[in-house]
C-alpha positions in Angstrom: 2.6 -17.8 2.6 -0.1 -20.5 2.0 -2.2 -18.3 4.9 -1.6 -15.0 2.9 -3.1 -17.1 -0.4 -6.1 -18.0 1.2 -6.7 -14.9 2.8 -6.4 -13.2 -0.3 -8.6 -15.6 -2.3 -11.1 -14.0 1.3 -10.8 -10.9 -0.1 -10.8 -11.3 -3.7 -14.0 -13.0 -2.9 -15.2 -10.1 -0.7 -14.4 -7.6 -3.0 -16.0 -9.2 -5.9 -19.1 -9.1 -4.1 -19.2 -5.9 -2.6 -18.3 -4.4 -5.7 -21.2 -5.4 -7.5 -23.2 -4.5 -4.5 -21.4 -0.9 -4.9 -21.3 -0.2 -8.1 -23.4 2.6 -10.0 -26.3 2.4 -12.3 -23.9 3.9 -14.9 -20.2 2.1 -13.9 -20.1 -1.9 -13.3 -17.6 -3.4 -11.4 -15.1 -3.9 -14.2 -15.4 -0.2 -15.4 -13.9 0.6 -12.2 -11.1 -2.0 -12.4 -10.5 -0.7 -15.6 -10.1 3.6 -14.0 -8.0 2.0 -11.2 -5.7 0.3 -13.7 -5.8 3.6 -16.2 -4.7 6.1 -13.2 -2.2 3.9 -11.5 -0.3 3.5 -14.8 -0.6 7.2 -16.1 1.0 7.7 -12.4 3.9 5.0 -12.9 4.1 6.2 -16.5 6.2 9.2 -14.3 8.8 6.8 -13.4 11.2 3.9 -14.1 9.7 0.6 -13.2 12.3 -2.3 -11.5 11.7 -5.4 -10.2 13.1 -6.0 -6.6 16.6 -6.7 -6.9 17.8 -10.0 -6.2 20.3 -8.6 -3.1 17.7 -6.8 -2.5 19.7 -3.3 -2.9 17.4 -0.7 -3.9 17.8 2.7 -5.2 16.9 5.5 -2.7 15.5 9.2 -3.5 12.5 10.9 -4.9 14.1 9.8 -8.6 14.3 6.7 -7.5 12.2 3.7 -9.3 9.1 2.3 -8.8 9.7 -1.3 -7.6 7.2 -4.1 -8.2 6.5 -6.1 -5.3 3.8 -8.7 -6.2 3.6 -10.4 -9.0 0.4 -8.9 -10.2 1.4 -5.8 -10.2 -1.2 -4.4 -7.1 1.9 -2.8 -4.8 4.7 -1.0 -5.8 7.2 0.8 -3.5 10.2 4.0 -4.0 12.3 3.7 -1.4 13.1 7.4 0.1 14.8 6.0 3.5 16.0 2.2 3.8 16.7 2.2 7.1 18.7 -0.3 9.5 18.2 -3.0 7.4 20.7 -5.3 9.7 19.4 -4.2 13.0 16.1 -2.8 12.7 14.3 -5.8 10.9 10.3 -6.4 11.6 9.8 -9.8 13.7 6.7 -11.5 12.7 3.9 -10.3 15.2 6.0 -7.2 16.3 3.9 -4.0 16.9 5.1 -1.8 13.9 3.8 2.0 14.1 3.4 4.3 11.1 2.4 8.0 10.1 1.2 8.5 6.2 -0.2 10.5 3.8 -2.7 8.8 1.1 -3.6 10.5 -2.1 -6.4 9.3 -4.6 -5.2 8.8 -8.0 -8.0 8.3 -9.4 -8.9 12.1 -8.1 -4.8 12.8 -9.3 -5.7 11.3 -12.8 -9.3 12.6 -13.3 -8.5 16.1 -12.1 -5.1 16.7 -14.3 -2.7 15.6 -11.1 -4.7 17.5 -8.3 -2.6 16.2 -4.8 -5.5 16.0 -2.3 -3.8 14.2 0.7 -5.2 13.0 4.2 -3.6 10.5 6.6 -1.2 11.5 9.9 1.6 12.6 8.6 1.5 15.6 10.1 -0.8 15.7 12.9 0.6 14.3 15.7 -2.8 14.4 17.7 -4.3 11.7 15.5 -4.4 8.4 16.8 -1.4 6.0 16.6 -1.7 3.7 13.8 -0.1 0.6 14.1 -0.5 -3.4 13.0 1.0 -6.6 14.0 3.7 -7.2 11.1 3.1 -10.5 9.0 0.2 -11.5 11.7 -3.2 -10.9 9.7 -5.6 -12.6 12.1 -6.3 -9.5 14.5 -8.6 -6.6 12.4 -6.5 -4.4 13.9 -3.8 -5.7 11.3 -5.7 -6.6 8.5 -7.6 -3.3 8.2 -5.2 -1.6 6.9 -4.3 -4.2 4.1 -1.5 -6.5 3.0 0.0 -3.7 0.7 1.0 -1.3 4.0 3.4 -4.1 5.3 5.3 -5.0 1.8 8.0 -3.0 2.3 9.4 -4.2 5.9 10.0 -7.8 4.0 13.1 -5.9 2.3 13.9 -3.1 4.6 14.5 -2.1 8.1 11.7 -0.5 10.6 12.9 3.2 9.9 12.5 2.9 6.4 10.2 5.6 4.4 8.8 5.0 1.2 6.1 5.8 -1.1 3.7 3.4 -2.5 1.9 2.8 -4.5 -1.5 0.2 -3.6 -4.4 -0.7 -5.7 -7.5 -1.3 -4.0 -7.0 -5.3 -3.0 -4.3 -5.2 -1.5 -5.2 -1.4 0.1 -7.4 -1.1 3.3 -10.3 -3.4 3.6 -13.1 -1.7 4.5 -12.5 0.3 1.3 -12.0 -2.3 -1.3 -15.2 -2.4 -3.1 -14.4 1.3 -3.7 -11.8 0.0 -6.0 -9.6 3.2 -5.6 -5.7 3.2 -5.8 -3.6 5.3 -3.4 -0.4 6.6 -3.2 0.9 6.6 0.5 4.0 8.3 1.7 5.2 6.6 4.7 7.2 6.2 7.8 7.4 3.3 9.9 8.4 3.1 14.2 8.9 0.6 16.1 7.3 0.4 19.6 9.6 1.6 22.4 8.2 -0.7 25.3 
């Protein structure tokens, strides 16, 4: 836990920086904080918002709620799928693969809920994507953020979920783009 602190304080620092380097003439850094936070709650508006249950027994379907998963409120997961949650748990460092869709909101809430999706969901030509669960030291991990990997801590490997991920806690390489996503995903584990 103290690792994932410091790591985040990394990228806090990192994204601090690179968004001033990024930003507009006419939008600062805190403008786009400030769309990022406006989009992801018109977007949660659309459902009921739970803290993670203490047995950690979640309600399951597309009308299920949003669950919080970090204190700040950067992540927050619908569980569609919980999957084995007895036998099918992620082991730190275990090669977890996963197809998913992304979709913009701040596209969704600038454009009157336009769905514009991208990701591998359904194109099984695309690469694999895959990370090293709870082991952030390879870039092959840590590209894809700390957000993607939330949801195994409460549910097994064959779960599917949607979540939601603002920009900190989303993909690295895009953080100074300060844009939130909603992914749909599915996770595998490897079969060797």
């Amino acid at each position: 836990m103290r690792t994932l602190r410091s790591i985040s304080m990394l990228c806090m620092m990192a994204l601090v920086a690179a968004g001033f380097a990024s930003c507009s003439d006419n939008e600062s850094y805190s403008d786009m904080l400030n769309d990022e936070r406006h989009a992801c709650n018109a977007f949660l508006a659309n459902f009921e918002i739970e803290d993670v249950p203490a047995d950690t027994v979640f309600k399951v379907g597309s009308d299920a709620p949003y669950y919080k998963l970090d204190p700040d409120g950067n992540v927050y997961m619908q569980v569609l799928k919980t999957g084995d949650r007895v036998g099918n748990r992620a082991r730190k460092s275990q090669t977890i693969y996963f197809r998913y869709t992304r979709y913009n909101l701040n596209t969704w809430y600038t454009q009157g809920g336009l769905w514009v999706g991208s990701g591998n969901a359904d194109d099984m030509s695309q690469t694999a994507t895959a990370f090293l669960y709870d082991d952030y030291s390879l870039e092959t991990s840590s590209q894809w953020g700390y957000g993607m990997q939330m949801p195994l801590k409460y549910l097994g490997i064959d779960c599917e979920v949607n979540l939601v991920v603002k920009s900190q806690y989303g993909w690295t390489g895009e953080i100074s783009s300060v844009v939130p996503y909603m992914y749909h995903l599915r996770y595998f584990k490897s079969r060797i």
